[in-house]
N, C-alpha and C positions, 0 to 999 in steps of 0.2 A: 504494500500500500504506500503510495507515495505521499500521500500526507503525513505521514508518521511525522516528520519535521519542519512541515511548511506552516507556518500560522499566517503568510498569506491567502493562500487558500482556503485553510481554515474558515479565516474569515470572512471568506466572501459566502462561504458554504453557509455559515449562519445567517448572514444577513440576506442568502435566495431562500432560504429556510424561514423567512419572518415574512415572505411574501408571495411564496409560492410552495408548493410538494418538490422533495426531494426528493431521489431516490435511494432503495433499500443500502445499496454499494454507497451511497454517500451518506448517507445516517449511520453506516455503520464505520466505515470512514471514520469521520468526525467525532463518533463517540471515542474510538482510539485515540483521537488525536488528544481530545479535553480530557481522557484519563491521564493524560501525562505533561497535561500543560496548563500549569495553574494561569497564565495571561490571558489566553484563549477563554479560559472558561469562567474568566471574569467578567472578558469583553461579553460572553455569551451573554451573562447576564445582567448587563448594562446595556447592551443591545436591545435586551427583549423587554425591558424597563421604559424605556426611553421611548421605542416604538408603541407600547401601551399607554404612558403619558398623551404620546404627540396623536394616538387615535382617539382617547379621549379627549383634549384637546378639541380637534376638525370635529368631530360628532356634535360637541356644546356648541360652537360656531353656527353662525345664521346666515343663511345666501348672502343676506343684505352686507354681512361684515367679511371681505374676504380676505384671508390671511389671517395673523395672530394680531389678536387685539391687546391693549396696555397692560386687561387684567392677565389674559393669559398669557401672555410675554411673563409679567411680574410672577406670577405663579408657578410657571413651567423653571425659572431663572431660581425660584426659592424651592424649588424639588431638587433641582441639580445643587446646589448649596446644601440644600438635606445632606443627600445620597455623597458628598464629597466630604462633609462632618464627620458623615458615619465607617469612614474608611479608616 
């Protein structure tokens, strides 16, 4: 398996992974890799954090407001301030 060493790849596998199906060969892949790479499988999960925010985020959003408005700039900006406290 040649990801065994790549966390480029890696990471891209995760983040086609937050926005489409993977396949079995790269799910399994990938889990190799984040058993043995504590960076990857942090980014994993700041990744899939981050994308959850920013979906709820565009969901609470109104046609009429398009893009990130003041409050959820400020808010999205003091979840990232959270989640970097807590490191």
């Amino acid at each position: 398996m040649h990801i065994k060493n790549n966390c480029r790849k890696a990471t891209m596998i995760i983040e086609k992974r937050e926005v489409d199906s993977i396949s079995l060969l790269k799910r399994l892949e990938l889990a190799v890799h984040l058993s043995g790479c504590k960076e990857c499988t942090i980014y994993a999960v700041q990744s899939r954090q981050l994308n959850e925010v920013l979906r709820d985020i565009f969901l609470q959003s109104t046609i009429s407001e398009p893009g990130l408005g003041r409050a959820a700039k400020k808010q999205l900006q003091q979840l990232i301030n959270d989640e970097l406290k807590n490191k």
